[in-house]
Backbone of each chain as ProteinMPNN parsed JSONL, in Angstrom:
{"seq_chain_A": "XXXXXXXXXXXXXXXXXXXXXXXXXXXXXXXXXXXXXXXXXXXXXXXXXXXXXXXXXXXXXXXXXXXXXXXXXXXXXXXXXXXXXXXXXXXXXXXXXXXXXXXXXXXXXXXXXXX", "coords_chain_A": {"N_chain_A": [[-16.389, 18.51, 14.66], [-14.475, 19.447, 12.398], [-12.512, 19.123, 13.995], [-12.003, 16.859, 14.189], [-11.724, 15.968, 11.712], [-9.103, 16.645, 10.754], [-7.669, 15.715, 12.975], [-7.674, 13.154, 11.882], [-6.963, 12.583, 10.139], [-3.664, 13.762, 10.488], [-3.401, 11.819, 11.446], [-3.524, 9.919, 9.539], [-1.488, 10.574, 7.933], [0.949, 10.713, 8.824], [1.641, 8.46, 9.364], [1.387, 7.275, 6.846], [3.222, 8.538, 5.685], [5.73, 7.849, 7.242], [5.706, 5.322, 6.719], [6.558, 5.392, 4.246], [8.87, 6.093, 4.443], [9.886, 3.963, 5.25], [9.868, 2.091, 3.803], [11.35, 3.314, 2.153], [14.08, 2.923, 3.797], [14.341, 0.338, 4.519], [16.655, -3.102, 4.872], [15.595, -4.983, 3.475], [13.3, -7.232, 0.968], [11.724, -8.207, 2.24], [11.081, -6.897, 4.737], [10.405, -4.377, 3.853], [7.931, -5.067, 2.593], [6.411, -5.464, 4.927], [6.367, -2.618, 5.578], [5.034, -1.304, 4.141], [2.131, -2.724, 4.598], [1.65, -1.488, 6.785], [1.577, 0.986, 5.587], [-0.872, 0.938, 4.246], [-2.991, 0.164, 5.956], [-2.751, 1.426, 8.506], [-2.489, 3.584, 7.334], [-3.77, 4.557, 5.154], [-6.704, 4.304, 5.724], [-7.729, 5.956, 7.718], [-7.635, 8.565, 6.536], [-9.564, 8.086, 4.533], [-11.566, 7.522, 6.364], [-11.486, 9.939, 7.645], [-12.509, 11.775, 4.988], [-15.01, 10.494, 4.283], [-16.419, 11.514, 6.845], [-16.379, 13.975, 6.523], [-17.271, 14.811, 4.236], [-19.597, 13.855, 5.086], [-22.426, 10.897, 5.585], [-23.689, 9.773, 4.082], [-23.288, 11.044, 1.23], [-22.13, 10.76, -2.194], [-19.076, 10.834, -2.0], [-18.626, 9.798, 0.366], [-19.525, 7.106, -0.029], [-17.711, 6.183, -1.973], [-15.287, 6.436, -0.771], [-15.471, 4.67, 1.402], [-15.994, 2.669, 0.158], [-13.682, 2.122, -1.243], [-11.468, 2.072, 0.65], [-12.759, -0.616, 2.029], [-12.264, -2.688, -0.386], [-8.951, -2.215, -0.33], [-8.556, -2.582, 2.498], [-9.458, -5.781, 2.233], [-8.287, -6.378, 0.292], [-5.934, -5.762, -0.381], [-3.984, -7.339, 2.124], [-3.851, -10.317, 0.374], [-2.637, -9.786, -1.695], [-0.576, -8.755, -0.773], [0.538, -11.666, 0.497], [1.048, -13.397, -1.739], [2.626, -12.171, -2.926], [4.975, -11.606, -1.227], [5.338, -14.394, -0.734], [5.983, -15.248, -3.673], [8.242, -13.979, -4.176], [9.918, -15.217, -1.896], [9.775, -18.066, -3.181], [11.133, -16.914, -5.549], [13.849, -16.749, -4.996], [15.069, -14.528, -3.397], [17.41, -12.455, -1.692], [17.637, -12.438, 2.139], [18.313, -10.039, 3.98], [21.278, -10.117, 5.652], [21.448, -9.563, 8.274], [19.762, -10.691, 9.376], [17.594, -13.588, 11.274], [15.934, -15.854, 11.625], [14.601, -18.74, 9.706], [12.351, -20.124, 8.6], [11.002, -21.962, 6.925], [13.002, -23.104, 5.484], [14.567, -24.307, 7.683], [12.564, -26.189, 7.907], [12.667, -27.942, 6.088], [15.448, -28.582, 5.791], [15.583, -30.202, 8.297], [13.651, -32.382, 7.385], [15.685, -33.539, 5.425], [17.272, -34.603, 7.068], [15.928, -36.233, 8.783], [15.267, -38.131, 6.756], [17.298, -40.811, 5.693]], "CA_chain_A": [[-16.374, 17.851, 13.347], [-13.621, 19.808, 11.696], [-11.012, 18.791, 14.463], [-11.755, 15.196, 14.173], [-11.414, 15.561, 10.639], [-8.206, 16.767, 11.023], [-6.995, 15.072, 13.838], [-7.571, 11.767, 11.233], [-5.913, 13.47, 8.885], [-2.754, 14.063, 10.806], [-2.874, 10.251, 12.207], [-3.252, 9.009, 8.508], [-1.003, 11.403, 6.82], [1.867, 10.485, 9.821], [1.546, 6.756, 9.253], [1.885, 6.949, 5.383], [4.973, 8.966, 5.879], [6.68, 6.87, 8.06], [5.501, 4.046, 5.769], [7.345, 5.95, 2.962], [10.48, 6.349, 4.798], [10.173, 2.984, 5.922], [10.0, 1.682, 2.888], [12.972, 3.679, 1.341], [15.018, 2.513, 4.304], [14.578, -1.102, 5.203], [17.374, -3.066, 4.05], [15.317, -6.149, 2.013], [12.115, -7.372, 0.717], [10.391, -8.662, 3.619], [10.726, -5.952, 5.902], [9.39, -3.379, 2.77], [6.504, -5.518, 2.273], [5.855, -5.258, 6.511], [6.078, -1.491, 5.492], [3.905, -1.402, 2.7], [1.058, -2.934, 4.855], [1.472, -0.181, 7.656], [1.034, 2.495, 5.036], [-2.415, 0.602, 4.037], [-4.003, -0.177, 7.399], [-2.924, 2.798, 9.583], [-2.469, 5.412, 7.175], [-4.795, 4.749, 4.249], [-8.146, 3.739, 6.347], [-8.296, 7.718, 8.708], [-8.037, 9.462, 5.67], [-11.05, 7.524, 4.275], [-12.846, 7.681, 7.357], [-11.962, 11.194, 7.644], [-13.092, 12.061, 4.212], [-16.346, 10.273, 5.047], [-16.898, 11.94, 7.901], [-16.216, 15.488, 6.202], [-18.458, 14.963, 3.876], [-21.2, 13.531, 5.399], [-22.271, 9.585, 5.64], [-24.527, 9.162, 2.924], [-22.617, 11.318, -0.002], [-21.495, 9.427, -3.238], [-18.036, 11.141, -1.832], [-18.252, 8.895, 1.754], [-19.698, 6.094, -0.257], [-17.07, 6.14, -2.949], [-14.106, 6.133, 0.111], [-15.627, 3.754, 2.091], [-15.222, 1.385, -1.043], [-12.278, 1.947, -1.509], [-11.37, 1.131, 2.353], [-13.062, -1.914, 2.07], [-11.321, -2.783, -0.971], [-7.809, -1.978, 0.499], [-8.813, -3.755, 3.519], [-10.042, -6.664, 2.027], [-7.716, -6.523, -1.194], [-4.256, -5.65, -0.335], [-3.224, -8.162, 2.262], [-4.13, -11.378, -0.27], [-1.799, -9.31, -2.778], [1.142, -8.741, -0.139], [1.357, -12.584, 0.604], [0.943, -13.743, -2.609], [4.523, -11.425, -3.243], [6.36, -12.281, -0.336], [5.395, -15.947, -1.209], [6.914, -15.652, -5.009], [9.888, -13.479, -4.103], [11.009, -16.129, -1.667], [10.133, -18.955, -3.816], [12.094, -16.887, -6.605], [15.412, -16.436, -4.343], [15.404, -12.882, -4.01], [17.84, -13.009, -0.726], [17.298, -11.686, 2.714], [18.948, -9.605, 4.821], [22.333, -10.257, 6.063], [21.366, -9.686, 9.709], [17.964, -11.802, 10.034], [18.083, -14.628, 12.485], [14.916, -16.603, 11.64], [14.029, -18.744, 7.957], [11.584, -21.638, 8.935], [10.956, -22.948, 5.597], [14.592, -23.867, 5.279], [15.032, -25.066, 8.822], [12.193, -27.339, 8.045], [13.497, -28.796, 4.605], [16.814, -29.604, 6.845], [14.597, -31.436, 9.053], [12.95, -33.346, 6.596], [16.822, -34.364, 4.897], [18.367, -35.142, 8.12], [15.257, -37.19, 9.23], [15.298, -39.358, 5.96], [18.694, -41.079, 5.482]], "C_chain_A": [[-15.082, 18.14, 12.593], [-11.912, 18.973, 12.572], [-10.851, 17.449, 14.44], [-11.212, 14.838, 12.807], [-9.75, 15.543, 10.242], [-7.172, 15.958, 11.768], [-6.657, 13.309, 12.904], [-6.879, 11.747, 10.488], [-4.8, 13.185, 9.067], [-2.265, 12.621, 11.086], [-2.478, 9.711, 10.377], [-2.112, 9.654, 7.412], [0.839, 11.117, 7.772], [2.144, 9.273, 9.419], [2.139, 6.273, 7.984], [3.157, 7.73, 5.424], [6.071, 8.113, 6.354], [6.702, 5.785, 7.408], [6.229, 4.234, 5.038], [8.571, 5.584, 3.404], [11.016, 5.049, 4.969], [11.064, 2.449, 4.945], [11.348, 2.008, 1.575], [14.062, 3.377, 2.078], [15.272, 1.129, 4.873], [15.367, -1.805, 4.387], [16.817, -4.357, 3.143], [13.925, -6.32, 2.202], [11.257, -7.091, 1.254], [9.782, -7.76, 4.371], [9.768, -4.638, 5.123], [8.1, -3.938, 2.994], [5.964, -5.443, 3.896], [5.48, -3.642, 5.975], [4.994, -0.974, 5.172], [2.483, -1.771, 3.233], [0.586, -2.014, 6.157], [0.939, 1.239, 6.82], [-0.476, 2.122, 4.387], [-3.408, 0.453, 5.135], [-3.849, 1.167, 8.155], [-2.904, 4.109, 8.612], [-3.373, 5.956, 5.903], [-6.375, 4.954, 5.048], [-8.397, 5.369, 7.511], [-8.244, 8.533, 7.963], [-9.165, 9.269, 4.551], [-12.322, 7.979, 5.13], [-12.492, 9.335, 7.367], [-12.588, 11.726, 6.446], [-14.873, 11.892, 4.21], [-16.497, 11.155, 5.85], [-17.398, 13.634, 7.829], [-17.222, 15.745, 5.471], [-19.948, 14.781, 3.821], [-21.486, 11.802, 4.632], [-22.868, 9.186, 4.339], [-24.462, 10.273, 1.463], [-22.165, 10.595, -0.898], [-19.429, 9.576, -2.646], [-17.713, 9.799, -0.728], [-18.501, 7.436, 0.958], [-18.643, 5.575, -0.837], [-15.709, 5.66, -1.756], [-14.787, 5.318, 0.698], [-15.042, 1.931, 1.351], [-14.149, 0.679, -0.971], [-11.645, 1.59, 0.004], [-11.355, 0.331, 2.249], [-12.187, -3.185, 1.353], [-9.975, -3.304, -0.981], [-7.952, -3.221, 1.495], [-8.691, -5.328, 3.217], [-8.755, -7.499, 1.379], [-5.628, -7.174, -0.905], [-3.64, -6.987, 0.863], [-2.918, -9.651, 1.233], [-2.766, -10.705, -1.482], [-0.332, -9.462, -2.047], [1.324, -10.551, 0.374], [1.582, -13.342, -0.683], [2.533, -12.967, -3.253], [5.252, -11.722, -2.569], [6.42, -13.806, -0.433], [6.375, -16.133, -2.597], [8.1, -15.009, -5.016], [10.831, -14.62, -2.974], [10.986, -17.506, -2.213], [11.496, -18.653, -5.254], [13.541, -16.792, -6.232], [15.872, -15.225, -3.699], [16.028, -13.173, -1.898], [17.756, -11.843, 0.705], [18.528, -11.431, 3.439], [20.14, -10.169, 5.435], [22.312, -10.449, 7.599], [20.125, -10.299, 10.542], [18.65, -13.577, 10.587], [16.88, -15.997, 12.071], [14.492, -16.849, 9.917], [13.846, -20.07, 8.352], [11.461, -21.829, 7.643], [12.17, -23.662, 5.401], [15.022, -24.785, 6.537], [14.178, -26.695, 9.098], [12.196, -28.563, 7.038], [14.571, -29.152, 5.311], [16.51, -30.797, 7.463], [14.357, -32.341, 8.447], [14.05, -33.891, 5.838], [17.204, -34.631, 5.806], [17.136, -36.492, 8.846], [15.155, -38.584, 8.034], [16.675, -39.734, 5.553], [18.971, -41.938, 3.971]], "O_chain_A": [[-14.518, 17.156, 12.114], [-10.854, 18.538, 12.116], [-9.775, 16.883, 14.629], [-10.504, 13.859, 12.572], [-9.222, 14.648, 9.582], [-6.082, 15.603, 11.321], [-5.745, 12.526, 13.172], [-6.134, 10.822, 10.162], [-4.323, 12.419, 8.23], [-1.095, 12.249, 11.007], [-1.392, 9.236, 10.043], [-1.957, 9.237, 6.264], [1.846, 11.414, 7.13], [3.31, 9.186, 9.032], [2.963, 5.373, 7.823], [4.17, 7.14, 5.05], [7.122, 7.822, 5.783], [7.752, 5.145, 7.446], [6.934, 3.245, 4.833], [9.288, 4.803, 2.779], [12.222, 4.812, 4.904], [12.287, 2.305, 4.952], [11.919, 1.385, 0.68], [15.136, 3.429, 1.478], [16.244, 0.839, 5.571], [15.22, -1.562, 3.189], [17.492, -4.744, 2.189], [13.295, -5.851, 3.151], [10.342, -6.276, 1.143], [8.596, -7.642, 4.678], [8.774, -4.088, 5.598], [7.223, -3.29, 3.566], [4.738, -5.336, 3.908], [4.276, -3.386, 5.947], [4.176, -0.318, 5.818], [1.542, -1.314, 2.584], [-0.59, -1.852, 6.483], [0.227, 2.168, 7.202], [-1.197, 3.06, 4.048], [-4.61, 0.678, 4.989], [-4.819, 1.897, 8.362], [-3.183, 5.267, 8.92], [-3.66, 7.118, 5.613], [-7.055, 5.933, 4.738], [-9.529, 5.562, 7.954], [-8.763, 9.578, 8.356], [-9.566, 10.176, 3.821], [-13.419, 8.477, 4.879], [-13.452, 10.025, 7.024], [-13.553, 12.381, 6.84], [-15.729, 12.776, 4.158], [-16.966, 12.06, 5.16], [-18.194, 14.298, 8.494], [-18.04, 16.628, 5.731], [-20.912, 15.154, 3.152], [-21.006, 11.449, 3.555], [-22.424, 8.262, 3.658], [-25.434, 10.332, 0.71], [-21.671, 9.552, -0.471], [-18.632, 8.66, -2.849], [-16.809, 8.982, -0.903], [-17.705, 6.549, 1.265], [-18.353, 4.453, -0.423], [-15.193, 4.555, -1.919], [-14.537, 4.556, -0.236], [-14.391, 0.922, 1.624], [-13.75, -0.472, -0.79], [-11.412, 0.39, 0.149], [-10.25, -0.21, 2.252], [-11.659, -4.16, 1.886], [-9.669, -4.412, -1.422], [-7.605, -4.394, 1.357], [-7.93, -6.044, 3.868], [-8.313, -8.615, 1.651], [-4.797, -8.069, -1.064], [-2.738, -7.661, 0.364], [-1.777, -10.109, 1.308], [-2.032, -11.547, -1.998], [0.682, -10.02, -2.467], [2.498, -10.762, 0.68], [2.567, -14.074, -0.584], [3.31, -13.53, -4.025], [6.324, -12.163, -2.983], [7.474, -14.407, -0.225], [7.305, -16.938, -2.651], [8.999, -15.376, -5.774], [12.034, -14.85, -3.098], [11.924, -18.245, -1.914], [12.311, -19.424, -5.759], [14.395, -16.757, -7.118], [17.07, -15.011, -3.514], [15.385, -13.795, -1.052], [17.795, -10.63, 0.502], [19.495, -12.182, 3.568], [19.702, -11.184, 5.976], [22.997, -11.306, 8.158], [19.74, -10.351, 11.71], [19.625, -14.294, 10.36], [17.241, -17.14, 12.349], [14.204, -15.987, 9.087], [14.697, -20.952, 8.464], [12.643, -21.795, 7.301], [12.176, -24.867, 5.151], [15.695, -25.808, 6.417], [14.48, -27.693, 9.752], [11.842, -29.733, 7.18], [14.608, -30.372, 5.472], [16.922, -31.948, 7.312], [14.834, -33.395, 8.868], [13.67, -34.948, 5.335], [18.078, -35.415, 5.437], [17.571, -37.536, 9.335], [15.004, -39.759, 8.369], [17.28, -38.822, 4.989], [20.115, -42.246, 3.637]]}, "seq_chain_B": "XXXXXXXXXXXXXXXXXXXXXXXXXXXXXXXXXXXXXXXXXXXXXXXXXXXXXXXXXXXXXXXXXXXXXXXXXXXXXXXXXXXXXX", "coords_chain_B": {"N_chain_B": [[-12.537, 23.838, 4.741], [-11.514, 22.75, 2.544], [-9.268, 23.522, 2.2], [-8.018, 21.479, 4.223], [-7.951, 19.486, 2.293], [-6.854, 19.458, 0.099], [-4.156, 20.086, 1.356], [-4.227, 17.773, 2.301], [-3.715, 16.184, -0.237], [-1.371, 17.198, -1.211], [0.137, 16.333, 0.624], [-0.09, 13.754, -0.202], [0.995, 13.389, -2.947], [4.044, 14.385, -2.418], [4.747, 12.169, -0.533], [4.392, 9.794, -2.558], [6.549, 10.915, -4.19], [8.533, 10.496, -2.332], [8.58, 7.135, -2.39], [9.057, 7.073, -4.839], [11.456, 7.005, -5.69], [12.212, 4.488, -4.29], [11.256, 2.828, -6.407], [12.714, 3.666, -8.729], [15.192, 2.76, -7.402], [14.988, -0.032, -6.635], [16.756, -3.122, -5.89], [15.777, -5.798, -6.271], [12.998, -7.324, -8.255], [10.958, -7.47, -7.17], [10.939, -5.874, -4.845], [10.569, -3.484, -6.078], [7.761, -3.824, -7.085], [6.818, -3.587, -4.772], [7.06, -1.092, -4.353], [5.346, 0.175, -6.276], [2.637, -0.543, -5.885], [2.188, 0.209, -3.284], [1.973, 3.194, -3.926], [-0.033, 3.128, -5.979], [-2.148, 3.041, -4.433], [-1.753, 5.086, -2.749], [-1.943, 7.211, -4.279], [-4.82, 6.97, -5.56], [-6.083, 7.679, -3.093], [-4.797, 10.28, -3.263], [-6.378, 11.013, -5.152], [-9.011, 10.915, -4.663], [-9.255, 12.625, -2.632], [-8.993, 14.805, -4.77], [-11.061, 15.323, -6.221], [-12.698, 15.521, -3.819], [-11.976, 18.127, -2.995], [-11.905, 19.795, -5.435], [-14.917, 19.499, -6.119], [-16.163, 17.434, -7.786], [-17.444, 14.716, -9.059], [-16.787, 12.692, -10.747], [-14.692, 12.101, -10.75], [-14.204, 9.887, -8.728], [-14.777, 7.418, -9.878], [-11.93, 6.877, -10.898], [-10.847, 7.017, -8.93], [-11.12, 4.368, -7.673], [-10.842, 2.609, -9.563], [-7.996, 2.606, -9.372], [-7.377, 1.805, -6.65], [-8.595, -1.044, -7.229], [-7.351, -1.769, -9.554], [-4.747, -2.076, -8.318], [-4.254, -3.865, -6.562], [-4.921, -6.437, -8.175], [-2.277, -5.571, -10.062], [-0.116, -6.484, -8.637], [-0.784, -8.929, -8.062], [-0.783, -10.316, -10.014], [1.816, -9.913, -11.207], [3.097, -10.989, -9.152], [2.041, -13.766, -9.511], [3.437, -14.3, -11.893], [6.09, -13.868, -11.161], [6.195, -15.937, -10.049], [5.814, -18.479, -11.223], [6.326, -18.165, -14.308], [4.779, -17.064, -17.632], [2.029, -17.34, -18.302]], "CA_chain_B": [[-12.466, 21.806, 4.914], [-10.658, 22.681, 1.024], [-7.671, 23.478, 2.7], [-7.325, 20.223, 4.511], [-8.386, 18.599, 1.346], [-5.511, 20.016, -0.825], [-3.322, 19.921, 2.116], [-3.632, 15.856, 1.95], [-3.74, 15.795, -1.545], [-0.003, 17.36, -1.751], [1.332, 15.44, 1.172], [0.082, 12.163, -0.867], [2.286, 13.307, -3.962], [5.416, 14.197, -1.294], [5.013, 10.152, -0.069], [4.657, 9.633, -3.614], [8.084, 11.375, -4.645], [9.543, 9.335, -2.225], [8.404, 5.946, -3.008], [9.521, 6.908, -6.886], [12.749, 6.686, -5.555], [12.352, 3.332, -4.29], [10.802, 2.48, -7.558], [13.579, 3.699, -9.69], [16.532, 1.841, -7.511], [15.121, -1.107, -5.985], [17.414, -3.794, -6.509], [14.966, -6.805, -7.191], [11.643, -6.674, -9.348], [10.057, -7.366, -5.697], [11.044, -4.272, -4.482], [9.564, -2.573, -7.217], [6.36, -4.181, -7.019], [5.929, -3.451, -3.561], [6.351, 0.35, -3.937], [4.33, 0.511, -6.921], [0.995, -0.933, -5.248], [1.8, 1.352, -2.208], [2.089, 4.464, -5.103], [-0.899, 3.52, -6.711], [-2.792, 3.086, -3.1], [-1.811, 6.683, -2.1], [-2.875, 7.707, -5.77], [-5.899, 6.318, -5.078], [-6.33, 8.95, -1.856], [-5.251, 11.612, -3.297], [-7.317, 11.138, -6.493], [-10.303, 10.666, -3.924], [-8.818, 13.84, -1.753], [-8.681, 15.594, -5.125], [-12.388, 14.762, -6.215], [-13.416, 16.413, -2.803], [-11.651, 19.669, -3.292], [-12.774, 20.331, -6.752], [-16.67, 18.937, -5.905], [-16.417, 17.013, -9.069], [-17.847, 13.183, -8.197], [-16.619, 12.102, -11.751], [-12.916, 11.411, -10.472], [-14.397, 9.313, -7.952], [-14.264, 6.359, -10.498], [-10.582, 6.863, -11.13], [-10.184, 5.941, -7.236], [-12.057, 2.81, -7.694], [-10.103, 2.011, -10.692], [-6.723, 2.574, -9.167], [-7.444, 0.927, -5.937], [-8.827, -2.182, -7.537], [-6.19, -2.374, -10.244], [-3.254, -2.043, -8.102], [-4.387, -5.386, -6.276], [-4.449, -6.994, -9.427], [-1.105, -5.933, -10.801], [0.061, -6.864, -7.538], [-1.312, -10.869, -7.974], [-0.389, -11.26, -11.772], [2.989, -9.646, -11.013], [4.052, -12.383, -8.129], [1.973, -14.831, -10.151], [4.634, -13.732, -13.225], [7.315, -13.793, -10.718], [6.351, -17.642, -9.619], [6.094, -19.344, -12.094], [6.476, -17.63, -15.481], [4.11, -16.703, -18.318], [0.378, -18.757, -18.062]], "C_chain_B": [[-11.32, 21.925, 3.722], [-9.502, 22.574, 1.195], [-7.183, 22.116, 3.447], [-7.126, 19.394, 3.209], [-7.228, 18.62, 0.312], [-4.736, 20.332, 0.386], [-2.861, 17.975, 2.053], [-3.66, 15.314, 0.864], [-1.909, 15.927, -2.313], [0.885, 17.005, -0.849], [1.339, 14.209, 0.721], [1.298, 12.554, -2.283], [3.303, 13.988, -3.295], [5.723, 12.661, -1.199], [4.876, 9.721, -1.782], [5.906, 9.676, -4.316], [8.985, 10.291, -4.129], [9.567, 7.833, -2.009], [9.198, 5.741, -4.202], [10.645, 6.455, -7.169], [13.583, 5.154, -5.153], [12.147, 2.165, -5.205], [11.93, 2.444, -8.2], [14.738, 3.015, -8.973], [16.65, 0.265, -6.64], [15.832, -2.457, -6.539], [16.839, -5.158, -7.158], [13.615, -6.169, -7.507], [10.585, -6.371, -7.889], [9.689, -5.976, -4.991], [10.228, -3.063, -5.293], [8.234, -2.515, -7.346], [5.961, -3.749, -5.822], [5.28, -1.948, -3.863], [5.995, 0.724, -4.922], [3.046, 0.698, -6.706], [0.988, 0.429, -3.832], [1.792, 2.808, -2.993], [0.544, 4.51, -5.407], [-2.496, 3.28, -5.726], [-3.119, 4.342, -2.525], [-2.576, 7.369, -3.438], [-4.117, 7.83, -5.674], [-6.817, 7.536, -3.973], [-6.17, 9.814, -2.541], [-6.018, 12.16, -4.722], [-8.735, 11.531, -5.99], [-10.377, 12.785, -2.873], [-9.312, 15.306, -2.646], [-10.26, 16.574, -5.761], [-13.219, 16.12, -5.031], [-12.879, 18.019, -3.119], [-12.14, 19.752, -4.455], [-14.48, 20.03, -6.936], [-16.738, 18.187, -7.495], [-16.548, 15.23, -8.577], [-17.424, 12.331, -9.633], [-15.085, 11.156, -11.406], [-13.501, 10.695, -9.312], [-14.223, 7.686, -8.617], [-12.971, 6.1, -10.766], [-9.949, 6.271, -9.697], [-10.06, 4.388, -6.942], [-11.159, 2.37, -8.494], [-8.312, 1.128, -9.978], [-6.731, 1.82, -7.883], [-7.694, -0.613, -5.852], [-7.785, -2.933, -8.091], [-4.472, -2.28, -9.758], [-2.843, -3.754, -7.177], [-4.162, -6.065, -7.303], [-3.243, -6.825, -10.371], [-0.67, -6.656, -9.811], [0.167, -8.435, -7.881], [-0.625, -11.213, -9.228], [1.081, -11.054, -11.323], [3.626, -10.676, -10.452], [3.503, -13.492, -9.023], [3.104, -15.161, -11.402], [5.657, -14.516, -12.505], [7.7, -15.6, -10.374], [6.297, -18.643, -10.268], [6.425, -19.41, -13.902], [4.709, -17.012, -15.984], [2.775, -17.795, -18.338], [0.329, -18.748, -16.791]], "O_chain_B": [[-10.279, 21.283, 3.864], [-8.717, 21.816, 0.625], [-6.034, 21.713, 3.267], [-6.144, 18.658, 3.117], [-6.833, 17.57, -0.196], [-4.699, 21.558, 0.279], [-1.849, 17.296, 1.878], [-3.639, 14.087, 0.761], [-1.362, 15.323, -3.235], [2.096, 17.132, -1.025], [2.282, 13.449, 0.941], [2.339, 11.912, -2.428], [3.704, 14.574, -4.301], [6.698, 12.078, -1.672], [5.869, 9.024, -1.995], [6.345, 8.717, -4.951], [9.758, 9.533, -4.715], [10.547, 7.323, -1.466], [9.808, 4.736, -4.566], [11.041, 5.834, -8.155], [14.714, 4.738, -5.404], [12.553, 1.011, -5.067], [12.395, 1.321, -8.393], [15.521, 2.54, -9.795], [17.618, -0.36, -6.208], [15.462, -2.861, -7.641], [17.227, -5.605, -8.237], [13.182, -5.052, -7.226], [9.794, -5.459, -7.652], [8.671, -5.334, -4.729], [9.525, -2.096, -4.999], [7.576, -1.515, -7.634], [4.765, -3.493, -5.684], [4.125, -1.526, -3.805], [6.165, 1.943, -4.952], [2.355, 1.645, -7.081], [0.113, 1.247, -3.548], [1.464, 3.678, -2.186], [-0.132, 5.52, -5.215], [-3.633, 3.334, -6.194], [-4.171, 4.716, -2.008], [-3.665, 7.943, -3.42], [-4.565, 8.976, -5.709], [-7.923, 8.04, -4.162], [-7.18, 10.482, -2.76], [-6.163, 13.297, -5.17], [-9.506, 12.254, -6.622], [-11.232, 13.65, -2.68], [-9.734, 16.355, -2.16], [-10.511, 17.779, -5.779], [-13.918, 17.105, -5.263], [-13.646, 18.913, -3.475], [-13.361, 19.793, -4.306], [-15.104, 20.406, -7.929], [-17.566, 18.647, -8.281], [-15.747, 14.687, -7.816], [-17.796, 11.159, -9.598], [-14.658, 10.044, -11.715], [-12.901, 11.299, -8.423], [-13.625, 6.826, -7.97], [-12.757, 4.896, -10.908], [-9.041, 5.481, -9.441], [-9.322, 3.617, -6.329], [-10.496, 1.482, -7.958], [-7.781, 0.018, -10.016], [-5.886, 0.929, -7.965], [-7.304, -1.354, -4.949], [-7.308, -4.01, -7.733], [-3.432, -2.361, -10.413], [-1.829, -4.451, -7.126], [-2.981, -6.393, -7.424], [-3.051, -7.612, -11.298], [-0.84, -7.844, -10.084], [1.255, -9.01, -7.927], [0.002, -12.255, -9.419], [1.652, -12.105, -11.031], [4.553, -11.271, -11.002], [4.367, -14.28, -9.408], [3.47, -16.304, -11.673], [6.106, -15.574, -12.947], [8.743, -16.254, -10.399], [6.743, -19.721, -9.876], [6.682, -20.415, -14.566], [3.785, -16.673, -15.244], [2.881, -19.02, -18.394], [-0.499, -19.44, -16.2]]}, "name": "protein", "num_of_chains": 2, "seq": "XXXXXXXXXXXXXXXXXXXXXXXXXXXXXXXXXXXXXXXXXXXXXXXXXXXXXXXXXXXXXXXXXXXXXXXXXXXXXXXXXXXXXXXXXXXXXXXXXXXXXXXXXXXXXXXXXXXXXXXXXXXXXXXXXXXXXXXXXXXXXXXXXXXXXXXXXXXXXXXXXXXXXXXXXXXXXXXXXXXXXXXXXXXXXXXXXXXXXXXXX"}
């Protein structure tokens, strides 16, 4: 019991780190907001379940994190496209070394097909 | 168990610290918004983390709070960002 709790621990406490770092080193928006959803899925959701698990399934403690999991789960991606949607409708510009921007390639399309 | 419990309670304000930093120099508002919601996500944990170490089930609403309302700045924020005010 204790080493699992742990062992979830270490996975979710690894994940949000690296999320951190990510996030202080990627060089624009997009790739942050990729970050940002690694430190919610892998590194928020084993320190939930481990908390649950520590304290036992049917505590207001496990109930209370499970929530919040769900929440998260549920919550946060609808929030992260809803941002990367209005930061590239607002301009905010990417990366210097990115190779790929379909929205634009298909607005070209659509002026070069109507004359 | 306390010791894990306040062990992941002060590596969430560490990842905290250095988010703050991405907070204070991100160059668009975007940036800012992201690593706010991921701030007030980890908050969230180690509010929940902090809860368990002290056996107090009262800060368990403060989790709820901060996990709910960080989605919701989150939405108004880009909604802000997309089209203005309304």
């Amino acid at each position: 019991m204790t080493i699992a709790v742990i062992v979830l621990c270490a996975i979710g406490l690894f994940f949000s780190l690296s999320g951190a770092v990510g996030i202080l080193r990627m060089p624009d928006v997009y790739t942050r907001i990729q970050c940002s959803s690694k430190v919610i899925t892998m590194g928020a959701l084993p320190l939930l379940v481990a908390l649950a698990i520590a304290e036992g399934p049917v505590t207001e403690f496990a109930g209370r994190a499970l929530f919040v999991g769900f929440f998260t789960l549920v919550l946060s991606p609808a929030a992260t496209h809803a941002l990367a949607r209005s930061s590239y409708k607002t301009g905010v510009p990417m990366w210097k070394g990115s190779v790929l921007d379909e929205p634009r390639q298909l607005e070209q399309q659509r002026k070069d097909q109507q004359p | 168990m306390t010791d894990v419990y306040m062990a992941v309670c002060i590596t969430e304000l560490a990842i905290i610290t250095l988010l703050l930093i991405r907070l204070a120099k991100g160059p668009s508002v975007a940036d800012r918004i992201v690593a706010l919601n991921t701030i007030s996500t980890q908050a969230a944990i180690a509010v929940l983390f902090f809860a368990a170490f002290a056996d107090r089930s009262v800060y368990l609403d403060v989790a709820l709070w901060l996990s709910s309302f960080s989605f919701l700045s989150a939405l108004v924020w880009s909604r802000y960002l997309e089209r203005g005010l309304l």
